[in-house]
C-alpha positions in Angstrom: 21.8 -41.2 39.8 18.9 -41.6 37.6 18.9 -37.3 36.8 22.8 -38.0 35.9 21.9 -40.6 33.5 19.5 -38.5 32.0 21.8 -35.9 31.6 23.8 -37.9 29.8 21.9 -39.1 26.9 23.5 -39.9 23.9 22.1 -38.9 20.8 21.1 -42.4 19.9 18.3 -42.0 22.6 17.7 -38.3 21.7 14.0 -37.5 23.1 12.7 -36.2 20.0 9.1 -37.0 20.6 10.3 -33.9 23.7 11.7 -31.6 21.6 8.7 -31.7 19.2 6.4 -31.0 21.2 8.5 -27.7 23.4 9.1 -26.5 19.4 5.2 -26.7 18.4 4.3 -24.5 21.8 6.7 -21.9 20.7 5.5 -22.2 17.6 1.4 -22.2 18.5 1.9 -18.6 18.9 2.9 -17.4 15.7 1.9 -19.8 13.9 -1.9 -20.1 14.3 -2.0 -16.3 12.9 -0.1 -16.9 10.0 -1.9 -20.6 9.4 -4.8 -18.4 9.4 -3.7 -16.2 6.9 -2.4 -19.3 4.5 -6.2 -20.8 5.3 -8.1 -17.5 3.8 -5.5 -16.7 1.2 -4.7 -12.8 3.0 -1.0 -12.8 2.1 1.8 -15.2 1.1 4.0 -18.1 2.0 6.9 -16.0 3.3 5.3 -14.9 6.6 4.5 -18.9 7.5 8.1 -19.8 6.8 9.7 -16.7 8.5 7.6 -17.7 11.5 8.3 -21.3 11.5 12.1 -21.1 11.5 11.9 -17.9 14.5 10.1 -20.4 16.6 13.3 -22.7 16.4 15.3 -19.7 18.7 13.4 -20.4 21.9 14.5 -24.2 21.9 18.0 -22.5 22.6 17.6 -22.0 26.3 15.6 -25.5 27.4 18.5 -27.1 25.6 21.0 -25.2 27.8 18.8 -25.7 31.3 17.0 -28.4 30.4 15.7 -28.5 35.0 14.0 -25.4 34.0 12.3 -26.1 30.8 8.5 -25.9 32.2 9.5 -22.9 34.1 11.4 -21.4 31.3 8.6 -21.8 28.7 6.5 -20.8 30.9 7.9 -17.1 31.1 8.3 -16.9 27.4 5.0 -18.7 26.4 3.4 -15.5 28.4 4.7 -13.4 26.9 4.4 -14.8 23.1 0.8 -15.6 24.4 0.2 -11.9 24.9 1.5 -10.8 21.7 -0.5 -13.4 20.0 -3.5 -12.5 21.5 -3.0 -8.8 19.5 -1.7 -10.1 16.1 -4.5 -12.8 16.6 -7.7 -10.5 17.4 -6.6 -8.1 14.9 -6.5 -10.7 12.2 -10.4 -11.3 13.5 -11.1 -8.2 13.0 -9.2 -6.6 9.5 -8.8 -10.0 8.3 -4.7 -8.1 8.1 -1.1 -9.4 9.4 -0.3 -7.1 12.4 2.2 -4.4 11.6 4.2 -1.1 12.6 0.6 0.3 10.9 -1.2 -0.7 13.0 0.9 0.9 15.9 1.1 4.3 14.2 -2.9 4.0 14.1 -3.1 2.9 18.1 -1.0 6.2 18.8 -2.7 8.1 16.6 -6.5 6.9 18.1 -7.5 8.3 21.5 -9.0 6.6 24.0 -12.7 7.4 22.8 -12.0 6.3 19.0 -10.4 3.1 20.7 -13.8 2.6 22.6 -15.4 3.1 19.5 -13.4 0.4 17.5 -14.4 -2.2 20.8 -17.9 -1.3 20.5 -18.0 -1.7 16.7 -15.8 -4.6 16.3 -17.3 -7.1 19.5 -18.5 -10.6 19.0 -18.7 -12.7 21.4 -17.3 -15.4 18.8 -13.7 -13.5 19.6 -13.9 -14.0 22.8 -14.7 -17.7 22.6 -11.6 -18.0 19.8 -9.2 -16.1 22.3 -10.3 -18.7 25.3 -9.7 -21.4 23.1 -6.5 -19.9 21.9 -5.7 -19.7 25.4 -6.7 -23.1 26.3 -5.0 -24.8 23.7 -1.5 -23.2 24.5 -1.8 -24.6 28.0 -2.7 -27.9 26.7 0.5 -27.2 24.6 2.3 -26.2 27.6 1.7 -29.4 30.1 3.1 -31.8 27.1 6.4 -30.2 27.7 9.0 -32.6 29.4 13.1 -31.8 29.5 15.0 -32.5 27.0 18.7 -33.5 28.3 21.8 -33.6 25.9 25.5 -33.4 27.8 26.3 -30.4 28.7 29.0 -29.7 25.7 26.3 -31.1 23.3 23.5 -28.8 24.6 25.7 -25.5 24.1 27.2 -26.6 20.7 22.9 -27.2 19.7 22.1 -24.3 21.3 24.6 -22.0 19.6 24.1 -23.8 16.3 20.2 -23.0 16.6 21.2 -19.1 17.2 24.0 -19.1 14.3 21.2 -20.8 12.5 18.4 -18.7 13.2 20.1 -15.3 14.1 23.6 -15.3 13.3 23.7 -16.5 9.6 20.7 -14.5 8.1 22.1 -11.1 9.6 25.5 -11.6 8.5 24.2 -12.6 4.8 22.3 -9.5 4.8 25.1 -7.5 6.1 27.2 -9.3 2.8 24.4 -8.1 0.5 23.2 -5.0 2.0 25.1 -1.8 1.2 25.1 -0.3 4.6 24.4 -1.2 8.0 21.0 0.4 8.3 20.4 -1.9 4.8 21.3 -4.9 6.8 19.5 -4.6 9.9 16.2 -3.4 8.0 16.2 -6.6 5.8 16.7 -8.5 8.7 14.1 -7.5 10.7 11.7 -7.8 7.5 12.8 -11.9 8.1 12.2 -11.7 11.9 9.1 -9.4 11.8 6.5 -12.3 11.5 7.3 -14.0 14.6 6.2 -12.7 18.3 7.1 -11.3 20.1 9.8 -9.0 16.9 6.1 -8.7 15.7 6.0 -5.8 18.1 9.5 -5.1 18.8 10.3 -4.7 15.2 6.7 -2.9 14.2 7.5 -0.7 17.2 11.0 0.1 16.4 10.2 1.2 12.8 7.2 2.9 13.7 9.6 5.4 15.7 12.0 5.7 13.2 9.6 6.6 10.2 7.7 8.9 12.7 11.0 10.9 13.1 11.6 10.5 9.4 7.8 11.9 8.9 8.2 14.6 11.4 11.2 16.5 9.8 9.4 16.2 6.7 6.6 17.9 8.5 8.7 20.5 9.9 9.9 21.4 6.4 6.6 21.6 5.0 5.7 23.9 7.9 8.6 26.3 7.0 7.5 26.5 3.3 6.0 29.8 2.8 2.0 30.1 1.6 1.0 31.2 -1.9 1.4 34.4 -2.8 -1.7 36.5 -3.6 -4.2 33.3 -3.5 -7.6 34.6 -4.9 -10.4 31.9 -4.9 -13.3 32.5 -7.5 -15.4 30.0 -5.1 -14.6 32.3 -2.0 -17.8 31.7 0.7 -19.5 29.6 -1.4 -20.2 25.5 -0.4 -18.2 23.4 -2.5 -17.0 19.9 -2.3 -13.9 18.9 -4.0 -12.6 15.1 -4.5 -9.1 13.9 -5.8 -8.9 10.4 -6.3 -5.9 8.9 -7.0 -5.5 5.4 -8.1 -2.4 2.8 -8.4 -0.8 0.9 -10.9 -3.8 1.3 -13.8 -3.1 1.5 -17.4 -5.7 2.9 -19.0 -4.9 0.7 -22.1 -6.3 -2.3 -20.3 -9.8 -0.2 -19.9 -12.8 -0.9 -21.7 -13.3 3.3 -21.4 -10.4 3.9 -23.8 -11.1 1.6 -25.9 -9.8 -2.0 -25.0 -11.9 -4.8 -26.0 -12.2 -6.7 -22.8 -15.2 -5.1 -20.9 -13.3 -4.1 -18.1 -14.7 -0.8 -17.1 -18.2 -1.6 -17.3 -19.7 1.0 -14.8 -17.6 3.5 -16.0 -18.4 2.8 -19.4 -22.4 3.7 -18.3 -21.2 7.1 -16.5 -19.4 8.1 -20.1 -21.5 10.8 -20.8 -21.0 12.6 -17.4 -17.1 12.6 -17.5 -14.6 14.3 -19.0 -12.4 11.7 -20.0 -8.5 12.7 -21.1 -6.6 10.4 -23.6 -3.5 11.3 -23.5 -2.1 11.9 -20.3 1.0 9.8 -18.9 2.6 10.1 -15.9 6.3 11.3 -15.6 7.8 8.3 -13.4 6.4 4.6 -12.8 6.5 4.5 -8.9 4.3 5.7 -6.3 5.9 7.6 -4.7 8.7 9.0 -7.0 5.4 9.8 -9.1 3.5 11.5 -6.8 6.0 14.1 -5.2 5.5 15.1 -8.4 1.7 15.0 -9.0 0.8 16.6 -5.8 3.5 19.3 -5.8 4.8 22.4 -8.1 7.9 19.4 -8.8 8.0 18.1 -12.1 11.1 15.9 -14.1 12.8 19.3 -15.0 12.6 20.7 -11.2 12.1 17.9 -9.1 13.4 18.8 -5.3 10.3 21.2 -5.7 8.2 19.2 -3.6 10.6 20.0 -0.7 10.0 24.1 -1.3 6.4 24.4 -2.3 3.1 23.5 -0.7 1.6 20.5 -1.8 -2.1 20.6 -3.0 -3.6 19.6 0.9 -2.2 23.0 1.9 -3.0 25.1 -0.8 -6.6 24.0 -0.5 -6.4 24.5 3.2 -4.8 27.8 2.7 -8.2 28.5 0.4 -10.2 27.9 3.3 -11.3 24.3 3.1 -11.4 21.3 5.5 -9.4 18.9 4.0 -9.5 14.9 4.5 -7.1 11.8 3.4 -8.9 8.5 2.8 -6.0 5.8 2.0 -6.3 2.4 1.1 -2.3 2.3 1.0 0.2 0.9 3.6 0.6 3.6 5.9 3.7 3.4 7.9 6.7 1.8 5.9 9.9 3.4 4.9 8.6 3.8 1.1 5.6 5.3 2.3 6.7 7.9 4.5 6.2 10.6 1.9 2.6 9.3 1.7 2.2 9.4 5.4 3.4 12.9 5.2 1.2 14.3 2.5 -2.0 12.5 4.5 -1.0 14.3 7.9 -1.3 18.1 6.3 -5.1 17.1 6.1 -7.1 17.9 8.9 -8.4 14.2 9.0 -6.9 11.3 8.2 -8.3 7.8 7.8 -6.0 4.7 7.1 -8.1 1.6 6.2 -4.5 -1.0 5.0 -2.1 -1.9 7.8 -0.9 -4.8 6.0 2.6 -5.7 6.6 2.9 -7.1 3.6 1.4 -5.1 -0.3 1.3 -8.8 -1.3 -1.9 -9.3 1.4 -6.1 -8.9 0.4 -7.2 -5.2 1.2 -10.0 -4.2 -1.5 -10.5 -0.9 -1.8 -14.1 -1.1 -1.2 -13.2 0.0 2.4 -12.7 3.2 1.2 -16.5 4.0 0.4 -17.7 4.2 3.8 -15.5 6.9 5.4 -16.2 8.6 1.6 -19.7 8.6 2.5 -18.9 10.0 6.3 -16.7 12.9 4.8 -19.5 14.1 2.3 -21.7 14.1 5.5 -19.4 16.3 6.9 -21.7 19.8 7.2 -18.4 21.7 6.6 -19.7 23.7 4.1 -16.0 24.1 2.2 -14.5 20.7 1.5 -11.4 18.8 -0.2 -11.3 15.0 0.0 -8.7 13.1 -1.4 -9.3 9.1 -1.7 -6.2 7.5 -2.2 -6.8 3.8 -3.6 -4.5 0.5 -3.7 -6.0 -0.1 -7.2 -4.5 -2.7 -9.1 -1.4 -2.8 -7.5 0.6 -6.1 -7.5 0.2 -8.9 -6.8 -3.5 -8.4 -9.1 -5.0 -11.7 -7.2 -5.4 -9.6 -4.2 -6.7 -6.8 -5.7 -10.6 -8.2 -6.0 -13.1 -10.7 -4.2 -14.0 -13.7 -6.1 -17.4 -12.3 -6.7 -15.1 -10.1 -9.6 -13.3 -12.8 -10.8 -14.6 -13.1 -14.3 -11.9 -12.9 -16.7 -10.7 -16.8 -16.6 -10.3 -17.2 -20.3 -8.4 -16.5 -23.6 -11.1 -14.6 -24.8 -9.9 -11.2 -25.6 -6.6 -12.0 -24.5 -3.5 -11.5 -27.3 -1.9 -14.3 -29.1 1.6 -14.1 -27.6 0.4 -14.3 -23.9 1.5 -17.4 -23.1 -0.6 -19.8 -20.9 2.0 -19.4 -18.2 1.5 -15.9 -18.3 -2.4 -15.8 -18.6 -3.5 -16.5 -15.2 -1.8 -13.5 -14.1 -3.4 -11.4 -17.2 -6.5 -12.0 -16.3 -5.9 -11.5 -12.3 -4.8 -7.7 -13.9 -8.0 -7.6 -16.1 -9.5 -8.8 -12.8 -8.6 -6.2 -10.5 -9.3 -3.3 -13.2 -12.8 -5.1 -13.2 -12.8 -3.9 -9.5 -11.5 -0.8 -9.5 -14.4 0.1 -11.8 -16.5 -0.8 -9.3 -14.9 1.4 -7.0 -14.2 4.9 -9.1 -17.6 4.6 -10.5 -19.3 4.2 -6.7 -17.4 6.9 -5.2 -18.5 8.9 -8.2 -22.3 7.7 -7.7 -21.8 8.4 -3.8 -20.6 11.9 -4.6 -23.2 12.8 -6.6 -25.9 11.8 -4.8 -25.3 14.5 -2.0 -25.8 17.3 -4.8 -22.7 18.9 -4.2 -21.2 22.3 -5.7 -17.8 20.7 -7.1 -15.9 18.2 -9.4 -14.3 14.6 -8.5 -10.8 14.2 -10.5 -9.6 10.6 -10.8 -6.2 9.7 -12.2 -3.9 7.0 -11.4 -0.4 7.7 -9.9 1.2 5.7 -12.8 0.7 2.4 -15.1 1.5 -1.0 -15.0 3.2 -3.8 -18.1 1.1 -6.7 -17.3 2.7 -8.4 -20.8 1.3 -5.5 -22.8 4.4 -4.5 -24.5 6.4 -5.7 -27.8 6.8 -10.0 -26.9 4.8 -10.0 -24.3 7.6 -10.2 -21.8 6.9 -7.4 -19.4 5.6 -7.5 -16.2 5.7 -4.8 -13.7 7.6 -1.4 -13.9 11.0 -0.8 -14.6 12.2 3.1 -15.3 15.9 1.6 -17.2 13.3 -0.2 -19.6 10.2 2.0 -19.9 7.5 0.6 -21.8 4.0 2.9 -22.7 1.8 0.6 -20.1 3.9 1.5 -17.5 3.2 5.4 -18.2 -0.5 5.1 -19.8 -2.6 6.4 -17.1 -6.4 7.3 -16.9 -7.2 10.9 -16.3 -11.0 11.7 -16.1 -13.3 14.2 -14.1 -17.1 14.7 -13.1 -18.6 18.1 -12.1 -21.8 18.1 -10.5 -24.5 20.2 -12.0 -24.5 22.8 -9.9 -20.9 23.3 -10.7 -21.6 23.2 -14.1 -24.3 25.7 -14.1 -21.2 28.4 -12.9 -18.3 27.1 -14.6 -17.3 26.2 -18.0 -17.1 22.5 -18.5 -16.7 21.7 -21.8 -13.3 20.5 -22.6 -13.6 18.7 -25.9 -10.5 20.6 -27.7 -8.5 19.6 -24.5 -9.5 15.9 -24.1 -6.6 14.6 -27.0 -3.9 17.3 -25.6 -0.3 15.4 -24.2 0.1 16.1 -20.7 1.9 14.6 -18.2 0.7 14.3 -14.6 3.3 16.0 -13.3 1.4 19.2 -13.7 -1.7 18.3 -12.0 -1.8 21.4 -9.4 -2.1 23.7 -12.0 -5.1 22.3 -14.0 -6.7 21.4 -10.4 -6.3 24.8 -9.2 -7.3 26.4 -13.0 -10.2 23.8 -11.8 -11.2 24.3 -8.6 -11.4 28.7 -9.4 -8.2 29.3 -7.9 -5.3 31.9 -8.7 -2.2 32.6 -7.2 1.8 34.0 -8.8 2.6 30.8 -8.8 -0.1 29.2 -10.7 1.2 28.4 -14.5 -2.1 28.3 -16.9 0.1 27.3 -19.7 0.3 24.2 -17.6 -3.3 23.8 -17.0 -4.6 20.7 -18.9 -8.1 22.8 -19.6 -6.4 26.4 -19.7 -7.3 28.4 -22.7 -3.2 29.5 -22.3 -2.4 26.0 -22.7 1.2 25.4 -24.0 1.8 21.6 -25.0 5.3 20.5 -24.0 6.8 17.1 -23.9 5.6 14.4 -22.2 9.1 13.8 -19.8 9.7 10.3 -18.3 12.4 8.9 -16.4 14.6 9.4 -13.3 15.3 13.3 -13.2 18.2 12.6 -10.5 20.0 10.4 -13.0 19.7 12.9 -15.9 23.4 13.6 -16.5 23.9 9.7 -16.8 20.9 9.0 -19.0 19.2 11.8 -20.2 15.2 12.4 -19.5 13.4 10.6 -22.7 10.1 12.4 -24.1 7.1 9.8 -24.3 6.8 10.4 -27.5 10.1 8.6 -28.2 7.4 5.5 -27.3 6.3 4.2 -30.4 3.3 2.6 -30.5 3.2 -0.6 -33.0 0.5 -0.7 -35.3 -0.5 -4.0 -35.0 -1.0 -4.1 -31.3 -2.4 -0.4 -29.5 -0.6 -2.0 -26.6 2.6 -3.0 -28.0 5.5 -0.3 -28.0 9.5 -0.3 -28.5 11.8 2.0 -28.2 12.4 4.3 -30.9 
């Protein structure tokens, strides 16, 4: 009698107190992770929230069999339990969100390198956290009491909570997405920071962009060599380093010239470079830019990059060891390209498997497997350091120790003071990247290699640079300079320049777009092959300026490629521009 009365509760007498505390231990689990992150600042608000409403979907089934509720949250709390104890230790660890990244980087690790991640990364202070963790859910878990609604009642709460949770978010996606595929991708992005779709959803996309990769990597394997590849270098040791930055406008760099000290390390290595000044490059996103940059594909032919060798193998088809050191986010559906250019190498290390760009990963990481590839006692080498630079969102771009810029000081008169804060996060983060171009140039030198380092970024960035200050970000229908102002500078060790000219003073001013970086890298590096164009070699007697093409070469029939000359600089502001 008493179990029938319960059964019947009205709502008036609605054990809330109950269903606060089953939602909290369904919550615990994802939660603690992302309060964690909120607590050290690692990413945004949107993971917190995602995970807070996800929670909510569990409630559905103690409402329906409310007898079973202990038992019930007992299966599920296992197994959220276990896939919190992951996404929890490897926040300990990287200080990162757990992601389809990190997945790709377990299958890729054998079962030595995973020994040697245990060994390195122990503290007993983990093990301590994940007993407590532990405890603390169980304490969670014996405050759980049924919650009983009538039976019509508990089916019309449950299938509100799963219209509300599940049912309403994919069908607004499938509105607003154009496809399917669209919809289901967006939705999983919402679901992803909750366990246990924290695995489901990073292992489902890992899979899909692994078959994505692997076609590209059968293509590239089908693309024929170079023909008749003559290397001036041939049996000699040489070490050769491409690093490519992200999102850096040079304009915003004390080294060309802006008034903010921002480069200040770089500023001291002057002398030693080869610093260009007029280089942009052809398109302002990553990876539209650099299928480009690292391919025979420019703005006039750009499916190239599907039909030639990119520069990993043409310097493995010259005999050297090649390695990819990335900063970037390794596995998403953006970055596949990436991931595909990385995997030619012969080694690969991936240091950000953030789920989110928005989320701290400083590209200092970078300078320790730098330092373990120089070691390397190949004798023939080609490193390529891929940095997240000053990508957005700038804040997470740099430690506190580099945040100096706080002030007006330097800053232009029509930045307003809403806009300053994030002005001097970008000044901020350029700080930092300083810091790290100018160490990996210090750590390459120091082993007294044979060989040059080439830094350039992969495109710029309007951080309210351009005519009214209104401009932040990229956007190819409204190109501003910033967004195509990239640095472009290169140190040769002195052994290399004892056997190779390095004086490029008449070639430092020339307009040249990024595009045709494999041809002034192979001119460079002593290489020659049919397909190599000198006329397109940055420091190539041959040298042939041509214009500086920007825009999207796939919408050219609709809106025409624009030269980058057509952006005029204003005269009263170096950073200002409008169109012609």
């Amino acid at each position: 009698m008493a179990m029938f009365k319960r059964s019947t509760t009205s709502a008036k007498g609605f054990d809330w107190a109950g269903l606060g505390w089953l939602f909290v231990f369904f919550w615990y689990f994802s939660g603690i992770t992302q309060l964690l992150i909120q607590l050290s600042g690692t990413s945004g608000f949107s993971g917190f929230r995602q995970a807070f409403f996800m929670s909510a979907l569990w409630l559905a089934p103690a409402l329906v069999f409310p007898r079973r509720t202990r038992l019930l949250a007992a299966l599920i709390g296992v197994v959220l339990w276990a896939c919190s104890m992951a996404s929890l230790g490897y926040f300990f660890i990287y200080q990162q969100e757990f992601s389809q990244s990190v997945i790709f980087i377990m299958f890729e690790s054998n079962i030595s390198e995973a020994g040697e991640y245990a060994t390195q990364y122990f503290a007993w202070w983990i093990v301590l956290a994940f007993i407590a963790h532990t405890a603390f859910a169980i304490f969670l878990w014996t405050r759980i009491r049924p919650v009983y609604l009538p039976r019509g009642q508990a089916l019309v709460a449950a299938t509100a909570i799963l219209v509300a949770v599940v049912g309403y978010p994919l069908v607004k996606q499938i509105a607003r997405s154009a496809t399917m595929e669209d919809a289901i991708e967006r939705f999983e992005a919402r679901i992803e920071p909750a366990v246990p779709w924290q695995m489901l959803v990073g292992y489902h996309r890992y899979t899909q962009q692994l078959d994505s990769m692997q076609d590209m990597l059968d293509s590239a394997s089908h693309i024929p060599p170079l023909t008749n590849l003559q290397d001036s270098m041939a049996g000699q040791p040489s070490t050769l380093v491409l690093v490519i930055g992200e999102s850096t406008n040079r304009q915003r760099m004390s080294l060309y010239g802006y008034p903010r000290n921002t480069t200040p390390e770089l500023d001291k290595l002057r002398d030693q470079l080869a610093v260009f000044n007029n280089v942009v490059t052809p398109r302002p996103y990553t990876i539209e830019a650099l299928q480009q940059v690292l391919t025979f594909a420019d703005e006039e032919n750009p499916d190239l990059y599907l039909k030639t060798p990119s520069i990993v193998s043409v310097m493995k088809q010259a005999g050297y060891k090649t390695y990819w050191i990335t900063n970037q986010q390794t596995m998403t559906k953006r970055n596949t390209m990436l991931t595909t250019f990385s995997e030619q190498a012969d080694e690969q290390v991936y240091l950000n498997n953030n789920r989110n760009q928005n989320a701290r990963q400083y590209d200092g990481d970078v300078l320790e497997p730098f330092a373990k590839a120089l070691a390397d006692p190949t004798e023939r080498k080609f490193i390529v350091v891929h940095l997240l630079g000053t990508h957005m969102s700038y804040q997470y771009r740099y430690p506190p120790t580099f945040d100096k810029f706080t002030d007006r000081q330097g800053v232009p008169d029509g930045v307003s003071d809403d806009q300053l804060p994030i002005y001097n996060s970008y000044d901020n983060a350029v700080l930092y990247n300083d810091f790290v171009v100018s160490s990996l140039i210090k750590d390459y030198a120091k082993t007294d290699p044979n060989g040059f380092l080439l830094y350039l970024s992969d495109h710029g960035e309007d951080v309210f640079d351009s005519a009214g200050h209104a401009t932040l970000g990229r956007n190819e229908a409204k190109p501003t300079a910033p967004m195509y102002t990239i640095p472009f500078m290169a140190y040769a060790s002195p052994k290399w320049r004892e056997t190779h000219d390095w004086k490029f003073a008449e070639a430092l001013q020339r307009p040249y777009s990024s595009s045709q970086l494999i041809h002034t890298w192979a001119d460079l590096a002593g290489l020659s092959f049919n397909e190599l164009d000198r006329s397109r070699s940055l420091v190539s007697d041959s040298f042939k300026a041509r214009p500086q093409l920007i825009g999207d070469p796939y919408a050219r029939q609709a809106k025409p490629l624009i030269d980058f000359s057509m952006l005029k600089t204003n005269k009263a502001n170096p950073a200002d521009v409008v169109l012609k």
